[in-house]
Structure formats: C-alpha cells, structure tokens
C-alpha positions as CSV (number, residue, x, y, z in Angstrom):
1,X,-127.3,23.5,71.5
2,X,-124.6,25.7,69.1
3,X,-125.7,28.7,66.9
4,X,-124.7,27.3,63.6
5,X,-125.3,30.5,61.6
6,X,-127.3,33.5,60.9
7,X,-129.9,34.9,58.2
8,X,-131.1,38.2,56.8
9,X,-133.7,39.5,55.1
10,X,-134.2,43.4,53.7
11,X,-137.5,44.1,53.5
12,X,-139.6,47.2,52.7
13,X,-142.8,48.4,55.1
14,X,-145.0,50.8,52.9
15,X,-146.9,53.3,55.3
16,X,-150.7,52.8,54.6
17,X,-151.0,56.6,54.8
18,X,-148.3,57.1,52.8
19,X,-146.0,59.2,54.7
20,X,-145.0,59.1,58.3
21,X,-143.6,63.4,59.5
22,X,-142.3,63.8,62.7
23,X,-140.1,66.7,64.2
24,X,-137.7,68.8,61.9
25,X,-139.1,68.1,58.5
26,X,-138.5,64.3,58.9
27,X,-140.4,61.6,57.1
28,X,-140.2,58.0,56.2
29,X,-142.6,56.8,53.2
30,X,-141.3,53.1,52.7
31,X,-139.6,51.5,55.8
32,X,-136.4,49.5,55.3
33,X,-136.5,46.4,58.0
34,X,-134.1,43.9,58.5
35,X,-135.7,40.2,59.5
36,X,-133.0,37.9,60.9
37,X,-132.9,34.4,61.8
38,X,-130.6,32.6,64.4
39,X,-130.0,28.6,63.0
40,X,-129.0,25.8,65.4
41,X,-127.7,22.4,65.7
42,X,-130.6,21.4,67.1
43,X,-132.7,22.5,63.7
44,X,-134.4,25.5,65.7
45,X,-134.3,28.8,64.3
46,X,-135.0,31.9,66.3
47,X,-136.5,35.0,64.1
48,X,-136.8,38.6,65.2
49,X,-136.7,42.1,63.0
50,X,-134.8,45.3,63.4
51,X,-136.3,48.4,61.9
52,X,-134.8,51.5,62.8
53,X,-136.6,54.9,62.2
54,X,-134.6,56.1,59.1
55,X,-131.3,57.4,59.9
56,X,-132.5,60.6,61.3
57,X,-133.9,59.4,64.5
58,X,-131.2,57.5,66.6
59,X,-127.8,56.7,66.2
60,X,-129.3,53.7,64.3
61,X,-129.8,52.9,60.1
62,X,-131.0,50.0,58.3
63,X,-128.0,49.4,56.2
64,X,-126.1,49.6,59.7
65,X,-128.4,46.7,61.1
66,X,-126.7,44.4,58.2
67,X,-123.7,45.3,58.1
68,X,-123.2,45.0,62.1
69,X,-124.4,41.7,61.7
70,X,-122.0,40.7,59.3
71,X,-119.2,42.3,61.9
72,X,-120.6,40.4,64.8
73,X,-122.5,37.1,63.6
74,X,-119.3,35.8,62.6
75,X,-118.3,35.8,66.7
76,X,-121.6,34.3,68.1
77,X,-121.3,30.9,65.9
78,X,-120.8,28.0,68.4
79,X,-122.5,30.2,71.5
80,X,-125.4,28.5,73.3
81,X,-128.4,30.8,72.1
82,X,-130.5,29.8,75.4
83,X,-127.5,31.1,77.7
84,X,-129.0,34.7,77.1
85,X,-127.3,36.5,79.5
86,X,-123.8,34.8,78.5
87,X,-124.6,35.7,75.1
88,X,-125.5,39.3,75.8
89,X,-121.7,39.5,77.6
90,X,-120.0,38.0,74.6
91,X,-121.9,40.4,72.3
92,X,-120.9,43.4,73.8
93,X,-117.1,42.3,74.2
94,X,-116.7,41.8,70.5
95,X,-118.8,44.8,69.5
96,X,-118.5,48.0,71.8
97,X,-122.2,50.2,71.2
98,X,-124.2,49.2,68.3
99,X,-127.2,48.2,70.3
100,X,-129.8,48.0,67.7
101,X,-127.6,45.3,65.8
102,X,-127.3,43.2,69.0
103,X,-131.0,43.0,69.7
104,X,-132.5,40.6,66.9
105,X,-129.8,38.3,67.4
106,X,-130.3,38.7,71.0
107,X,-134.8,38.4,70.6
108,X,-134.1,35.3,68.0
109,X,-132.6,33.6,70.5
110,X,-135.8,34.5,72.9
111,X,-137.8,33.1,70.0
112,X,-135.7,29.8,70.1
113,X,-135.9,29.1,73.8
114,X,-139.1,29.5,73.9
115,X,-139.2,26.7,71.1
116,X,-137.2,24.6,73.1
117,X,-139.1,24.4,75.9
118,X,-142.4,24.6,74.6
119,X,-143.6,27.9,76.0
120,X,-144.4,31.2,74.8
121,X,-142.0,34.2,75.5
122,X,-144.2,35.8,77.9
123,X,-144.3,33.5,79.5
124,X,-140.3,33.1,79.8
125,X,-140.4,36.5,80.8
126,X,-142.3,37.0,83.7
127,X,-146.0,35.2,82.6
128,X,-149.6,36.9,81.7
129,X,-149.2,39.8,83.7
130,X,-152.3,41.1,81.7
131,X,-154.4,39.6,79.2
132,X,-154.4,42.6,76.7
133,X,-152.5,45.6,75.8
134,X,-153.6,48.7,75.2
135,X,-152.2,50.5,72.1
136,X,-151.7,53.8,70.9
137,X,-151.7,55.6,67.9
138,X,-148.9,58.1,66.6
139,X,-150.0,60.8,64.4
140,X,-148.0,61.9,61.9
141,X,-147.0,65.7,61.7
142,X,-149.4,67.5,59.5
143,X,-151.7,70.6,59.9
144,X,-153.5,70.7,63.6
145,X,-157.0,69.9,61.5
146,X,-155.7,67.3,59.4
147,X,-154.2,65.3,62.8
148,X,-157.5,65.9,64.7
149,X,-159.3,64.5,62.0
150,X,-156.8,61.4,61.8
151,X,-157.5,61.0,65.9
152,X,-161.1,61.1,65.3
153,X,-160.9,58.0,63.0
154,X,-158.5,56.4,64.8
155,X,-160.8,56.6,68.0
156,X,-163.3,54.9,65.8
157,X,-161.1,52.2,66.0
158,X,-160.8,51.5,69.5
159,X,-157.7,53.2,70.4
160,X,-157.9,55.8,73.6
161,X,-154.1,56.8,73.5
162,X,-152.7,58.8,70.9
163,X,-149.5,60.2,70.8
164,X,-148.9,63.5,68.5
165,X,-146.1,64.4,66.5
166,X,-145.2,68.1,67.4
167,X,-141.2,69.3,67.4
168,X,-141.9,72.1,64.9
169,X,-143.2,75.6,64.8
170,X,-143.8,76.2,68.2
171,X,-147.0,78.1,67.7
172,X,-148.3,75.5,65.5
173,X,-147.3,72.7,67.7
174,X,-149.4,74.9,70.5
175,X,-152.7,74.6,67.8
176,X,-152.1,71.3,67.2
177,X,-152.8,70.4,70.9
178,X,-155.1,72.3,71.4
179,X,-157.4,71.1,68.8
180,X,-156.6,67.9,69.3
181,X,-157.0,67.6,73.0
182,X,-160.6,69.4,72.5
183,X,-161.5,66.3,70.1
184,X,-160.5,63.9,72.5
185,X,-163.0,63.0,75.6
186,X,-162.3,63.5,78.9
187,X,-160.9,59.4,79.4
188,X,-158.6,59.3,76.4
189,X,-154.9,60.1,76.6
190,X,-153.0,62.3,74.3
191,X,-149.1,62.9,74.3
192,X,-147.3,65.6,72.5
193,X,-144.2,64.0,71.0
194,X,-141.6,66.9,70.1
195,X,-138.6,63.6,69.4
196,X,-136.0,66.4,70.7
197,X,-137.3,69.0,68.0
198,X,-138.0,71.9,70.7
199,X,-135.2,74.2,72.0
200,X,-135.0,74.4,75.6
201,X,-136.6,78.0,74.7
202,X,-139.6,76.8,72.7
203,X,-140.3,73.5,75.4
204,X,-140.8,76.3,78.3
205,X,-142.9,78.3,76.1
206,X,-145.1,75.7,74.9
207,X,-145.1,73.6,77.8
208,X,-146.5,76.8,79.9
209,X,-149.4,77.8,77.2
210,X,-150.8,74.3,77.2
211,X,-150.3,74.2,81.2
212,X,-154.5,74.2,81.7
213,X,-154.4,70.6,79.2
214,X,-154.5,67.4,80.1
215,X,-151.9,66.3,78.4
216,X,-147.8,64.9,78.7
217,X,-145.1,66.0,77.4
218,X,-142.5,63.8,75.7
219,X,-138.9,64.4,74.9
220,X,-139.1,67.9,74.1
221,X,-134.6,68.6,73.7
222,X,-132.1,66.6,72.2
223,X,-129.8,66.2,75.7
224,X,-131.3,64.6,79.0
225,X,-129.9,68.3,80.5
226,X,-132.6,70.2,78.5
227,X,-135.0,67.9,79.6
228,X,-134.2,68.2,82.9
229,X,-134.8,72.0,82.5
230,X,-138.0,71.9,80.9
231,X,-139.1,68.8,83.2
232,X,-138.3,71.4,86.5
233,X,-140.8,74.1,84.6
234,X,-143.7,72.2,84.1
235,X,-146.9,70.3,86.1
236,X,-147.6,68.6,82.7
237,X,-146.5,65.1,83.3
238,X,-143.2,64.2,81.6
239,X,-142.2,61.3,79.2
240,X,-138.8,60.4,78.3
241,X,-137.4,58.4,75.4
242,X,-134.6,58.8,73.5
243,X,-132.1,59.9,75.9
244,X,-133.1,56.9,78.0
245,X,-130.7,53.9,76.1
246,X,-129.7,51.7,78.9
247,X,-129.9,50.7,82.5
248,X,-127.4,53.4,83.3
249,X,-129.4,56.2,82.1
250,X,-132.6,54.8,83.3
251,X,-131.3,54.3,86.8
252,X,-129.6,58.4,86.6
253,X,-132.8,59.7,85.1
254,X,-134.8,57.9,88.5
255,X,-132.3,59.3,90.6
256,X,-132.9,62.8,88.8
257,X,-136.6,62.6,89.1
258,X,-136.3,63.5,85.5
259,X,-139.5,61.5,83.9
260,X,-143.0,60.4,85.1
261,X,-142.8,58.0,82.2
262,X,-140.3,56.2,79.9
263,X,-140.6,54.7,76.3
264,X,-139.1,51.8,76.7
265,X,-137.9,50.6,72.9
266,X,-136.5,47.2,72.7
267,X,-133.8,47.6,69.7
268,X,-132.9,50.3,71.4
269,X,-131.4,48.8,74.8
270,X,-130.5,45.7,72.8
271,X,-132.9,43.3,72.6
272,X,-135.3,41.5,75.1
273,X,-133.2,40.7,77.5
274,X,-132.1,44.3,78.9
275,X,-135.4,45.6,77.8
276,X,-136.5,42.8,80.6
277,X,-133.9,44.2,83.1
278,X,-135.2,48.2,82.3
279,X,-139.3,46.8,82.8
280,X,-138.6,45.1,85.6
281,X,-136.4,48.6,87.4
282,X,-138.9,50.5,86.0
283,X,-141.8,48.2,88.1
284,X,-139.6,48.1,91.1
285,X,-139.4,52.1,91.5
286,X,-143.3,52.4,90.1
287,X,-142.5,53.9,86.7
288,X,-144.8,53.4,84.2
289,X,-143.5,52.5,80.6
290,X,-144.7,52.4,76.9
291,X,-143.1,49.1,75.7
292,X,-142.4,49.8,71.8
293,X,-139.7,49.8,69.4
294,X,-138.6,52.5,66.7
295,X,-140.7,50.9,64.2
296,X,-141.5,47.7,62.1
297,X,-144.2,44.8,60.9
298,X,-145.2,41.7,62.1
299,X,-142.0,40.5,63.9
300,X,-141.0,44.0,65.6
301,X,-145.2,43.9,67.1
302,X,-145.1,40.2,68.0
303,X,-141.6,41.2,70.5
304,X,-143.4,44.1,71.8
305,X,-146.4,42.0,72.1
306,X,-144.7,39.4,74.8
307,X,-143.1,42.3,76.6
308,X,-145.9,43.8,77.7
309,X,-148.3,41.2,77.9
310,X,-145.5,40.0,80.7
311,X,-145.6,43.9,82.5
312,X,-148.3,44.3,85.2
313,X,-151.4,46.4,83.6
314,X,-150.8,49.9,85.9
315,X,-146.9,49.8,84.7
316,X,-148.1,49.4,80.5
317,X,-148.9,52.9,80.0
318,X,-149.2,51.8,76.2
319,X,-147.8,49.4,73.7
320,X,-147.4,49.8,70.2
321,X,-149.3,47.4,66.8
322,X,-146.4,48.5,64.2
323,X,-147.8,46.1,61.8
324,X,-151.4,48.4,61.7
325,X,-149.1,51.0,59.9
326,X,-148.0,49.2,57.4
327,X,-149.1,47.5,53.8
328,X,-147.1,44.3,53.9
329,X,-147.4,40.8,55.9
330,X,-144.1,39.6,56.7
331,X,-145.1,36.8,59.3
332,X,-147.9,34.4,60.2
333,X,-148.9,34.5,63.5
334,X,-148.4,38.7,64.6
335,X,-150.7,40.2,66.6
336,X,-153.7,41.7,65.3
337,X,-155.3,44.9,67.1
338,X,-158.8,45.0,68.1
339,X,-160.4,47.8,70.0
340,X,-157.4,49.3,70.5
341,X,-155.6,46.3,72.2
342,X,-153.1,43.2,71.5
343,X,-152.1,40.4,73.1
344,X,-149.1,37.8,72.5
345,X,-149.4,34.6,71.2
346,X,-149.4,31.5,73.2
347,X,-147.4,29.8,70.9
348,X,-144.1,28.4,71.3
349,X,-141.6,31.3,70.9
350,X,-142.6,34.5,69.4
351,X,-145.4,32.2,67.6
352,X,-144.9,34.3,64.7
353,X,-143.3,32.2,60.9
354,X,-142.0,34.2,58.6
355,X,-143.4,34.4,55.1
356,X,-140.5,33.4,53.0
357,X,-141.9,34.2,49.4
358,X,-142.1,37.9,50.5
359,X,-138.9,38.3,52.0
360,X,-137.1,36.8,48.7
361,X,-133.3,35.3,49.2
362,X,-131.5,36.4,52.1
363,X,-129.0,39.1,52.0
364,X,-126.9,38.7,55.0
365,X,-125.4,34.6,54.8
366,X,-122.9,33.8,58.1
367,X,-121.9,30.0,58.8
C-alpha cells in the first residue's frame, strides 16, 4: 500500500460560549481547524484534524498547519502509511520541527491501519485499558464569580474535573481559586492553569496563599527553569504542559522531578505515534497524564478518545471532549460525553467520517 496523495480542509469551530480567555488577555472566538485526509492505492483514506490554539499559545498556527503540509506532503507520496514508525523517520528528515504539521498525517495513517486490519485504534495501541474516560472541563478566564458559576453548571453535567484558566492578576487569580475550590465538593478536582502567564515572582506568591487548597498547579512560567523553581516551593501538586514537547523533555523533566503530572497533547509531540511512546514512559515511571490536544471538534476528540481509552485508568488523570465546546459537526461517529466521560469507538480506524458538505472543497490538493 502507497500514499497516493493528501487533502485539506479549513474549517471554523465557533465556541458555544462565545469566547474562550486564557492567560495574558488571550482569547479565541471562532477556531480555525485544519481536517486532513491521507489517500491510498488501496482506496483507504486516513482522516485526522489539527487545530492549534491560535497563534498565541505554541509555536503552532492554523495557516502554518497548511502550509507545512504543502512543504512536506509532497515527500510522503509513495511511503507505506502502515510503516508508522518508518514514516515518522522520513517525516522528520525532510522537515526539521514543525510537529503539529507532522501529526495528522502521522494520526491519518493510524486511522488507515486500523481500516486495514479491521480493528479500532485502541485497540492497535495497546487495547481497552478502560472502558470510559473521564473528562474535564476548562473554564475560560473571566471574573472568579462568573467561573464558579460556569463550574457549578458544568458539575450538573457530570464532569468532576475542571481545570481553571488563571495566568493574570495575581490577586485575582488567588479569588478565583478560592471561590471556586469552595464550590467544588470535597471528591472533585480543580487545576489552576496559569499557560506560563505567572512570573516566577507571582507563581511563589500565589502558589503559597492557596497552600491550605486542595488543588494543582499547572504550568505557571514560560521556561521549564521557572517551573522548576516554583515546583521546589510548593506542596501543591505540580502539572506540566507546554514545556513538555517530546520524549527528550519528558525523560529530563522525570529525571528533574519536575512534575507530578503531564498534559500530554498529541499535535503537539507529533501525532499518535510519539504521543504512544510519551504514555507508555509516562506509565512505566508511574506518571499520570491528561491525554488532550490544543484544541478541535469531532476528529481532534475521537484521537484523544483512542489514546486514553488504551492508557490504564490510575495513569488518565483526565481526557478532553473538544467537540462539547464547539457549535459545528465536522464528523459522524465522535465521541459524545455523558456524565462527564467518553469512550472510543469500536469501529475500524478512528470510526469517525467526515461530513463533506460542511467542510466544502478542499484547500490543500497534493498528488
């Protein structure tokens, strides 16, 4: 089986609350996604979606997603797309970086394998290591009792985990805790996202006046060093996410002690295949994970969906239903939440179609 070209779609994600605010005054109102689909000789195609969290949040843009694809698909035509780990080589020998273009050419090819031999991605990577997933649910930066009120409905809805976009004023970020924590019962699980808004100055601060809480701290500097700091100044358990973008730094930031946790987003390391490699280091030296992305509908939640549902229950700290956000269906087949949990497909592949008359004509054509 050859790769005899490549597809791609732009598509916009409207936010059902209308605006998504996380640290230093940025905010996303319409999402700009990228679907992509891998074509064969064999008349498979492979689909996956790349969504990257504006252009603000990692070195990473939507426009960027298509035109690295037009760079690279050009020098993946005639590669075997079930040869995964051949393929990953090949892609980062013609394109040095770039991660986030490499991955849905890289989860495509998942989604075609798993057509070929008849079995859902899960189970291709590892099998049903749980039967559900539990979610959680980021809430975007407002006023402490606007975002408390937001958790309280969003408990309604079955979700226990909720993670809280801080990374501003640090005395506001301290009240937005606080009265969100005291809203929360004893069993849920809340996590104060600062997404590397937080000097080293104001993480130390904040980090010790919300020392009695129950409740982890996630990337609070820009550079694994700051974290480092902050990490050695606090009992509050300790997430890490977007310093972590590979095996290397995972396997420095275990040798650091640097994180209790680690969000673990698959564009990110480059698709499914190193995000496999990172789960399964992470399992092997008893680091929990949330298994995410940076953002995205249908397609983007389906990936994450077969990652997890492949990653043993006590090493899922959380998993994320992107498509929930959103106002737009772009594929039949997603994962739908309920009580606060997913749970992949057991469909061939991804088990996900896309919905052709809403992504329109392609943009991105490579034969």
């Amino acid at each position: 089986m050859k790769i005899t070209g490549i597809k791609a779609w732009k598509v916009g994600l409207p936010l059902k609350e209308g605006r998504y605010n996380w640290s230093n005054g940025n905010f996303v109102e319409v999402f700009d996604s990228t679907v992509v689909a891998v074509e064969t000789d064999a008349g498979i195609t492979g689909y996956a979606e790349c969504c990257p969290l504006g252009s603000a949040y990692l070195p990473a843009y939507a426009h960027g997603v298509r035109a690295g694809l037009e760079e690279i698909g050009p020098k993946v035509i005639g590669l075997d797309p079930t040869d995964l780990n051949v393929l990953n080589r090949h892609m980062d020998s013609v394109l040095r970086g770039h991660s986030y273009v490499k991955a849905p050419i890289d989860i495509a090819c998942w989604d075609i394998l798993g057509k070929v031999s008849g079995l859902p991605v899960y189970k291709l990577l590892g099998g049903a290591a749980q039967e559900k997933v539990a979610l959680y649910r980021a809430i975007s930066q407002e006023a402490p009792e606007a975002m408390a009120r937001k958790i309280a409905g969003y408990k309604a809805e079955g979700y226990t985990k909720f993670q809280l976009k801080v990374g501003g004023d640090a005395d506001q970020d301290i009240d937005r805790i606080r009265v969100t924590r005291e809203i929360l019962d004893a069993t849920d699980t809340l996590v104060a996202d600062a997404n590397t808004g937080w000097t080293r100055a104001e993480a130390a601060r904040i980090a010790a006046e919300v020392g009695d809480l129950d409740v982890y701290i996630e990337q609070p500097c820009p550079t694994y060093e700051e974290c480092l700091s902050v990490r050695a100044r606090t009992a509050r358990p300790f997430v890490l996410d977007e310093v972590i973008d590979g095996v290397g730094t995972l396997m420095k930031a275990l040798a650091d002690d640097a994180m209790d946790i680690i969000n673990l987003k698959i564009s990110k390391v480059g698709g499914l295949t190193k995000a496999r490699l990172m789960r399964d280091i992470c399992v092997a030296s008893g680091t929990p994970m949330t298994i995410e992305d940076t953002w995205g509908g249908d397609i983007v939640t389906a990936t994450i969906a077969h990652l997890a549902r492949s990653t043993p229950e006590e090493f899922s700290f959380s998993a994320t239903d992107f498509n929930s956000y959103g106002t737009v269906d772009i594929a039949r087949g997603a994962p739908k939440r309920v009580n606060g949990f997913m749970t992949a497909s057991d469909a061939p592949g991804l088990g996900i179609e896309p919905i052709f008359d809403v992504l329109g004509d392609p943009v991105v054509v490579i034969r």
